[in-house]
C-alpha positions in Angstrom: -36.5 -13.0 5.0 -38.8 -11.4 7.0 -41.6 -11.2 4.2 -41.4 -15.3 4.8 -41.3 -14.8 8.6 -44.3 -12.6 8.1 -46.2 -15.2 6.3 -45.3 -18.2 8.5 -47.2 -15.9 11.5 -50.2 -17.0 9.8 -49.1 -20.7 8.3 -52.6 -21.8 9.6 -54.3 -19.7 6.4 -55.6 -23.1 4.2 -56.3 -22.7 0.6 -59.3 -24.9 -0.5 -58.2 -26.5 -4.1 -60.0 -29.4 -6.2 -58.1 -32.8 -6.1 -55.2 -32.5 -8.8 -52.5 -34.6 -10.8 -49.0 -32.5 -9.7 -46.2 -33.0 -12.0 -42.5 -31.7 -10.4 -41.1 -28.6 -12.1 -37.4 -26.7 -11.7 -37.7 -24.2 -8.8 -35.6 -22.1 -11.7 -38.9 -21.1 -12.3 -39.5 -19.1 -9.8 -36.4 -17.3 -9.5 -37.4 -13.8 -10.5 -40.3 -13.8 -7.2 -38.7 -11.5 -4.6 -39.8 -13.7 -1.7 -37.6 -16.4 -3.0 -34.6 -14.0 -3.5 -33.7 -13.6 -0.2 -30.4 -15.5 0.6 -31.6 -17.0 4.3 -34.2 -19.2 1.8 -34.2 -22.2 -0.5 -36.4 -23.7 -2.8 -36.6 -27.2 -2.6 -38.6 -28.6 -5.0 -42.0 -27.7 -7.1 -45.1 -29.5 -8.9 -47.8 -27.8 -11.1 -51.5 -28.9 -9.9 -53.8 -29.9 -12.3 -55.8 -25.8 -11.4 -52.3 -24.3 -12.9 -51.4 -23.3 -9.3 -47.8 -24.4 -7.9 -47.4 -26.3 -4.7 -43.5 -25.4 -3.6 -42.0 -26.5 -0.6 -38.6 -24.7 0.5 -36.6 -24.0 3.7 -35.5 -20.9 5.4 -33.0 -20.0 8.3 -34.6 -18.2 10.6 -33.3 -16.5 14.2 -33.3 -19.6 16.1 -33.7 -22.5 13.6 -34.2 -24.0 10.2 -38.1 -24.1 8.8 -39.5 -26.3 6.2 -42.3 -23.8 4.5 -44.7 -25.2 2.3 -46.2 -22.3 -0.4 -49.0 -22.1 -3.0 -48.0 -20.1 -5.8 -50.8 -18.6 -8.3 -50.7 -20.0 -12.0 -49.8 -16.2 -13.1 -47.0 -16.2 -10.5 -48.0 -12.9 -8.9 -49.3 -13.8 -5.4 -48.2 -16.4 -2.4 -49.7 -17.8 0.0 -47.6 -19.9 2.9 -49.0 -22.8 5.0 -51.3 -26.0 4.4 -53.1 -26.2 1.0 -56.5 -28.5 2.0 -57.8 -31.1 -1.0 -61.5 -29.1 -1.7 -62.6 -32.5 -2.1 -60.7 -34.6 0.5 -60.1 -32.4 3.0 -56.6 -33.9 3.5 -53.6 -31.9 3.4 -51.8 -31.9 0.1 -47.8 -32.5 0.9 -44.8 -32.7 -1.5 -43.0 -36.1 -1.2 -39.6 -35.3 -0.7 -37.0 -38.0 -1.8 -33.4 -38.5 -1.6 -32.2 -35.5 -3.8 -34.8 -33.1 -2.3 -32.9 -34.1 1.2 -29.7 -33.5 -0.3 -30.4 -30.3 -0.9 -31.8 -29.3 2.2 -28.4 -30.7 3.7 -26.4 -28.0 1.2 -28.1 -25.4 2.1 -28.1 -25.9 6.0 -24.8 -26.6 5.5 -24.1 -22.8 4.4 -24.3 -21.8 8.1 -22.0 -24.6 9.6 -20.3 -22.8 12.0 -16.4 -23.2 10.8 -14.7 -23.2 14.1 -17.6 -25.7 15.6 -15.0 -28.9 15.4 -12.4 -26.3 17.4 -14.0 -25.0 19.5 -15.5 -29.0 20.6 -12.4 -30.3 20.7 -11.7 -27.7 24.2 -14.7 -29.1 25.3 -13.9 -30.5 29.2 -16.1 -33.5 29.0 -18.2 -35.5 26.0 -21.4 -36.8 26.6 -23.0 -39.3 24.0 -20.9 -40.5 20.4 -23.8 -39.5 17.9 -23.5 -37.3 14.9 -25.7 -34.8 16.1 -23.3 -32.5 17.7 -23.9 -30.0 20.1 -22.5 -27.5 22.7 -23.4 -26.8 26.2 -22.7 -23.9 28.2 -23.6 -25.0 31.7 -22.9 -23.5 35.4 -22.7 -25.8 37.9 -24.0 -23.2 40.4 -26.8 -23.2 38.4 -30.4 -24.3 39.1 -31.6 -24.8 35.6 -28.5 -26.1 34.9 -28.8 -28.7 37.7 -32.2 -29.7 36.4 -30.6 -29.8 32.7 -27.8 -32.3 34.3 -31.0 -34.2 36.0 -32.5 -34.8 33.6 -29.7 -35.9 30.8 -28.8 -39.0 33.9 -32.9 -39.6 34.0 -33.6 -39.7 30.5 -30.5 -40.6 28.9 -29.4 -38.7 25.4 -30.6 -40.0 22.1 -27.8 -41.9 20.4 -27.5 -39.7 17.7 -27.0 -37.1 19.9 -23.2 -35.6 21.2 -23.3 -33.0 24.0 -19.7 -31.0 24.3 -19.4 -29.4 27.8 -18.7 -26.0 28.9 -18.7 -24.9 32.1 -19.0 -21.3 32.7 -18.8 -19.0 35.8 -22.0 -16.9 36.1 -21.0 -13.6 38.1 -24.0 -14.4 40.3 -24.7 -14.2 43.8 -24.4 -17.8 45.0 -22.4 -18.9 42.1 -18.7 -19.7 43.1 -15.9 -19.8 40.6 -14.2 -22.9 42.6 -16.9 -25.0 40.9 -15.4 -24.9 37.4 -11.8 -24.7 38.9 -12.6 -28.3 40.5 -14.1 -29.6 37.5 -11.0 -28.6 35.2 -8.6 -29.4 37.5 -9.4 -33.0 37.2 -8.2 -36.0 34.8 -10.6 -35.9 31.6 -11.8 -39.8 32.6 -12.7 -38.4 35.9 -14.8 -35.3 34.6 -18.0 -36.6 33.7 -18.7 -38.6 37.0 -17.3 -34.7 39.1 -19.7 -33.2 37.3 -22.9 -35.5 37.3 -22.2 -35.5 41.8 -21.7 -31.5 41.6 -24.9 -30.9 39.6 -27.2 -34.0 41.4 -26.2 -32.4 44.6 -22.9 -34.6 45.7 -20.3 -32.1 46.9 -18.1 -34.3 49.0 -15.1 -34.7 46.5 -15.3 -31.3 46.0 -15.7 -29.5 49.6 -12.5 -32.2 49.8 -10.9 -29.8 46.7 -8.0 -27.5 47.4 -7.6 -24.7 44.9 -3.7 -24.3 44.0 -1.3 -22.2 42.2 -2.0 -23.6 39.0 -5.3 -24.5 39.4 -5.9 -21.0 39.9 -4.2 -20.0 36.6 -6.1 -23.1 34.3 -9.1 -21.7 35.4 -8.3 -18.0 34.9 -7.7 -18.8 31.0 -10.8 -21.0 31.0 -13.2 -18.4 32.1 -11.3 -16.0 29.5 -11.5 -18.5 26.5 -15.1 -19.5 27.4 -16.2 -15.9 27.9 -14.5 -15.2 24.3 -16.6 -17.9 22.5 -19.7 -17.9 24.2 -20.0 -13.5 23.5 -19.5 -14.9 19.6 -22.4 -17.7 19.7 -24.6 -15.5 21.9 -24.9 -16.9 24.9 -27.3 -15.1 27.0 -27.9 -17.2 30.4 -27.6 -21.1 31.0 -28.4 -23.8 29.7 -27.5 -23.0 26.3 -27.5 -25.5 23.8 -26.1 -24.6 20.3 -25.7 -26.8 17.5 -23.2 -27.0 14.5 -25.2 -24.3 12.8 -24.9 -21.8 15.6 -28.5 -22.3 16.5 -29.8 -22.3 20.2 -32.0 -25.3 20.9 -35.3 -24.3 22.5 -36.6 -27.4 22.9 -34.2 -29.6 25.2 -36.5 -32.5 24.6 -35.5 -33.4 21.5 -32.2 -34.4 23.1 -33.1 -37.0 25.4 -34.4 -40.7 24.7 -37.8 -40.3 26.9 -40.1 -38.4 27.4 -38.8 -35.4 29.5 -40.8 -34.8 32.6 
């Protein structure tokens, strides 16, 4: 794996080729290159070029995410080389058209890292935003400022509809940040969650400076922080925002959620 992270560092390396006729071959044949051994990578489908060379594209799972990788591979199968491979003659990019099957595939093998306690650990979720199958979970604290902005900007932009947010409030043990916000938010009826939380984050705090902690709510929230504290340690949650999706992946780019353009 990291001899394919290596090479992605310089994905921008183009390899000048005359215009060819590419016909598919079984990625079987490269099965004995080292590279491809690694288990974290996939090849995906092949074609020879009419120079001898091989034009592959596979996928790998890196730290943070899945990447498509597009490799050249010499005739003699001794040397790589990872990024774009430029027509000599064109000067266009040459890409391999991936159809049904080749998707298929690409679903198996990201399927390998489904997180197996992902539908669980949703299902505990104190509030659902969106119904799309694109699922995802968000560690949130409402004392937050980045959170806030998060929370901002979902109301502003709106989620894509195949996207499904599962929230998790978390207690920061932060100067500023006050336990009482996630004791209010889980103390309420489910139907009455979303619209606590979108006032709490946007600034509304009337309904809950109104709030008085009791008995119970004291011990809900008590085995909320515990639970939450248990799974985000397991997914790696380092701060908030974090948004993880079914693969155990943290999202980087929060854009990709929403339906316009995030300002």
């Amino acid at each position: 794996m990291k001899k394919i992270l290596i090479l992605l560092a310089i994905m921008l390396n183009v390899v000048l080729l005359a215009q060819n006729t590419d016909n598919e071959v079984p990625t079987s044949k490269f099965k004995n290159i080292a590279v491809f051994k690694d288990k974290n990578f996939e090849l995906i489908k092949a074609k020879k070029l009419e120079s001898g060379d091989f034009l592959i594209h596979g996928i790998a799972k890196g730290r943070d995410k899945f990447v498509g990788i597009d490799i050249l591979v010499t005739s003699d199968l001794k040397y790589i080389s990872v990024g774009r491979t430029i027509d000599a003659k064109s000067n266009r990019q040459i890409q391999l058209k991936l159809n049904n099957d080749d998707l298929e595939k690409i679903k198996k093998f990201k399927n390998k890292y489904k997180l197996s306690s992902f539908n669980e650990i949703a299902k505990k979720a104190i509030v659902t935003y969106g119904t799309g199958e694109k699922k995802y979970l968000l560690f949130t604290d409402p004392d937050c400022p980045f959170c806030k902005r998060f929370e901002k900007k979902i109301i502003k932009n709106g989620l894509k509809n195949d996207v499904t947010l599962y929230i998790f409030p978390m207690h920061l043990n932060l100067r500023g940040h006050n336990l009482k916000s996630v004791e209010y938010l889980i103390s309420l009826p489910e139907n009455k969650r979303r619209e606590a939380m979108e006032k709490l984050m946007t600034g509304d705090k009337t309904e809950y400076l109104a709030f008085k902690s009791t008995k119970h709510s004291k011990q809900i929230v008590k085995k909320w922080v515990k639970y939450v504290d248990t799974i985000s340690r397991s997914l790696k949650v380092r701060g908030t925002p974090t948004v993880i999706d079914e693969y155990g992946v943290h999202i980087k780019n929060f854009s990709d959620l929403f339906k316009s353009k995030v300002k």
